[in-house]
N, C-alpha and C positions, 0 to 999 in steps of 0.2 A: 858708721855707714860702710859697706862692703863693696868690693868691686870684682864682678865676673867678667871672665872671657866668652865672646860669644864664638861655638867654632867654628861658624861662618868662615870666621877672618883666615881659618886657615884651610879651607875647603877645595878650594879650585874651582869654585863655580862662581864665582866675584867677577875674575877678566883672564883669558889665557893663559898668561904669566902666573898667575897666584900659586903661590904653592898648594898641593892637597896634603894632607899627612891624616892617615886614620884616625877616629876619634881619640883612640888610647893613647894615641901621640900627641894630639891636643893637650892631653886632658894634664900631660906628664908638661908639656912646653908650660901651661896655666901656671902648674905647679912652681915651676922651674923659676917661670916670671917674675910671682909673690902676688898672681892674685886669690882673693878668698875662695872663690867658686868658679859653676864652668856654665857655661846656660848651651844646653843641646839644640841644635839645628834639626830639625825636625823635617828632614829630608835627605837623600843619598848628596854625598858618601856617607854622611852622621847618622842621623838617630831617625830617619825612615820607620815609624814604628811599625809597617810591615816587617819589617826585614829583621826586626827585634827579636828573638824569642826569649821566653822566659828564663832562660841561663842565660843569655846576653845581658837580661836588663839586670840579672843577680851579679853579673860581673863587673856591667858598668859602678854598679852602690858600691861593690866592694874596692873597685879603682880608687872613687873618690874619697872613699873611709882610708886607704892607703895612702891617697897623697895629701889627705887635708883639705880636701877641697869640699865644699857642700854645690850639690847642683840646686842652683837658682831657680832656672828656668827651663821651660819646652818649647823653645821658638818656633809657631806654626807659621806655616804658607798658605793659609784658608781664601777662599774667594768667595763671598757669598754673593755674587752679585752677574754671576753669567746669565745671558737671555735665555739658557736653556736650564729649564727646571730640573732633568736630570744632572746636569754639570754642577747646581748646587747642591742636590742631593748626596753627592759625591765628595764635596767638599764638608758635608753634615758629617757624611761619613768620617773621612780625614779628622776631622776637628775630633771627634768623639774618642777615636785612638789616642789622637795627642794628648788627653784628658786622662787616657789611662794609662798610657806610658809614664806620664808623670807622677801619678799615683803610685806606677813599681819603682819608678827610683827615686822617690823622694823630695820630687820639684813643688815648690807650692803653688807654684806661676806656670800659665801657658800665656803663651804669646799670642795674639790671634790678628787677620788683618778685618777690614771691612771689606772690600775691594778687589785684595790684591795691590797686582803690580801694572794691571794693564791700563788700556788709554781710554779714555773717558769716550771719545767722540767713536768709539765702536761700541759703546756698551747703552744701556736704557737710561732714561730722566736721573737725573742727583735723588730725585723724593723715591722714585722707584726703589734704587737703590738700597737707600737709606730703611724703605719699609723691609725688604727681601733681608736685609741685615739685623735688622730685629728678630722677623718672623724667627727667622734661624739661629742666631745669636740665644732667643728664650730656651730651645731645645737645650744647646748644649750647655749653656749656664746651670740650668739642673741639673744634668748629669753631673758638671761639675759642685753643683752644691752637695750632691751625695755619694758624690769620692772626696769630698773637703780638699778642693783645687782652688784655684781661685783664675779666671780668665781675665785678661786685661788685652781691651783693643790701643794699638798703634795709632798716634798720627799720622800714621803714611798714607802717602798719597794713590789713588785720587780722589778719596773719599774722606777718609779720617784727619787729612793734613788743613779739613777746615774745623777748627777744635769746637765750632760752636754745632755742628752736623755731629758730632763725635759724642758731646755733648748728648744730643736728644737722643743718638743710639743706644748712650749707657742710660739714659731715663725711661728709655723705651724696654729698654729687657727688663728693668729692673727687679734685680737682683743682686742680692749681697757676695755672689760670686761672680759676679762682672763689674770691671773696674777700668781706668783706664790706664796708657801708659804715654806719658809725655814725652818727649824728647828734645830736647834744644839745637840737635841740628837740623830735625825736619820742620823747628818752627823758623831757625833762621834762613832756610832755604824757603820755605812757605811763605816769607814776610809777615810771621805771624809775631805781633809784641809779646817779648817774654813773660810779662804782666798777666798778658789778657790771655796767653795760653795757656797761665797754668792756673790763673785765678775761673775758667771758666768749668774747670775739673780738678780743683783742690783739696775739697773733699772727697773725692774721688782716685784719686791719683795710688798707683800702686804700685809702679814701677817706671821706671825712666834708661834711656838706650845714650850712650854717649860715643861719638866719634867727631872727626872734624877736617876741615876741608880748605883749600882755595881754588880762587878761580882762576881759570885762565882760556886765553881764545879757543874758539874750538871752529869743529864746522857746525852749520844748522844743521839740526838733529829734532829730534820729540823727547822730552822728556818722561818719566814713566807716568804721569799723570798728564801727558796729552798735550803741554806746551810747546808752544817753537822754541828754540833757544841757542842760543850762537856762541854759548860756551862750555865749559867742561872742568867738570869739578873733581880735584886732584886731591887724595885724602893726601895729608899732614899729621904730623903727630899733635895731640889733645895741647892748644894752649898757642900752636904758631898759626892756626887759620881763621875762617871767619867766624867762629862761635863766640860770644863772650861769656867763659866760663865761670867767671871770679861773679857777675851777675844774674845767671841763671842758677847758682848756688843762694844765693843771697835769699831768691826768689823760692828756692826750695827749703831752705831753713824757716823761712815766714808763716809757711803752711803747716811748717811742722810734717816734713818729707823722711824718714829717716830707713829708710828702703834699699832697696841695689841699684846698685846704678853697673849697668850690662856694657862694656865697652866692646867695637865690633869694627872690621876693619873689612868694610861691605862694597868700594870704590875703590878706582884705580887707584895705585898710590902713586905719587910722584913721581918715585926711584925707581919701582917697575915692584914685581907683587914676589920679589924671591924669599923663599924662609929666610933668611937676612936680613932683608930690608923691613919685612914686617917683625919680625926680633925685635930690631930696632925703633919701629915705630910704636910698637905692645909698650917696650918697656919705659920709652919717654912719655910716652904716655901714662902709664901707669903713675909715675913719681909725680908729675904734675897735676895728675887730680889728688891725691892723697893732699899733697900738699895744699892745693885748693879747700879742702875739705876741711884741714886743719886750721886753716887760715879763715874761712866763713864758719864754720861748725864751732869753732874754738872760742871764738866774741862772745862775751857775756854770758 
């Protein structure tokens, strides 16, 4: 099993403090770290595929053939799901780049959401939704089945983080280039059993995002899927938060998962967001899933 950096983590658009560092510097920090790959941010400062031109994208392949890295993924920010028909038009759009960006450098994987990030009680019915994310989702799935891409929706919220809604979205495109992508910290934030989320897309399952977090007081706030909430979740490094990793491993061996697992550093961090402190958080991270890995993967 492989582990990518996603370069979210080091982007600057996480929380004020974060460090930004251009993707070439990502790509060199990934290296640096000892992980296999690098999964692109599919929006400014990163991998915009606007902003890409084709000696860009021929630079970026040839970054990663230089430091050893294979790029995983094309992390999209897609919303299928605005009450304005042209706003998801637009997002049809977006999506369909991110499909071909991946295609010039080499990513097998686009990331895609159903939703987005925004809050439920501004946006149309859960069924609405859920159809607008098909409708749209069938297009681009084709394009990606005829560039041999492969798209995988998120459990994020505020739509996909119900895995059983997530579910009839991937049976609704149906399509052998749409897949899903599970993750164990949006299911233990969701209260979703690690069981029943990944046993409800396990034949399905294509890719998995890992990070990890504690709580602690906060003020009432909204969270991005529309809840009240009166606290505030401080990323940690993989292995000291509320994930349980050593069992959603377990639960990914069962299925017979043997995929990337994208680690990403997308929440405040505890210590504050300085290239330092995410250094430090990358790389105890890092050693503790391997080790995990070895430790579940290795039985029997």
């Amino acid at each position: 099993m492989k582990i990518a950096l996603h370069s979210v983590s080091y982007s600057g658009t996480v929380t004020p403090d974060q460090a930004a560092l251009p993707l070439m510097e990502v790509m060199r920090k990934a290296a640096q770290l000892g992980f296999d790959g690098i999964t692109l941010a599919a929006k400014r400062p990163h991998a915009l595929p606007l902003d890409l031109s084709p000696v860009d994208r021929e630079q970026i392949v040839e970054a990663a053939a230089d430091l050893g890295l294979e790029i995983a993924c094309i992390a999209g920010y897609n919303d299928f799901c605005h009450t304005s028909a042209f706003d998801r038009e637009i997002n049809l759009a977006y999506t369909i780049e991110c499909i071909k960006l991946a295609r010039d450098v080499g990513a097998p994987i686009v990331r895609t959401f159903a939703s987005g990030m925004g809050d439920l009680h501004q946006r149309a019915s859960v069924s609405q939704q859920i159809q607008w994310t098909i409708a749209l989702a069938k297009e681009v799935a084709q394009v990606a089945e005829d560039l041999g891409v492969t798209l995988v929706i998120q459990n994020h919220s505020p739509i996909g983080n119900d895995v059983h809604s997530l579910r009839q979205i991937v049976d609704g495109v149906d399509s052998p280039a749409y897949k899903a992508a599970i993750d164990c910290p949006l299911l233990t934030s969701s209260g979703v059993d690690y069981a029943e989320g990944l046993g409800a897309c396990e034949d399905v399952m294509a890719f998995t995002t890992a990070g990890d977090w504690r709580f602690y007081p906060g003020p009432i706030a909204r969270s991005p899927g529309g809840q009240v909430v009166t606290r505030r979740e401080l990323m940690v490094p993989l292995g000291q938060g509320e994930c349980d990793w050593p069992a959603f491993l377990k639960l990914l061996r069962e299925i017979g998962y043997d995929g990337w697992i994208n680690y990403e550093m997308c929440s405040p961090a505890r210590e504050g967001g300085s290239e330092a402190n995410l250094d430090r958080i990358a790389s105890a991270s890092l050693a503790y899933i391997r080790r995990a890995i070895d430790d579940v993967y290795g039985q029997g």
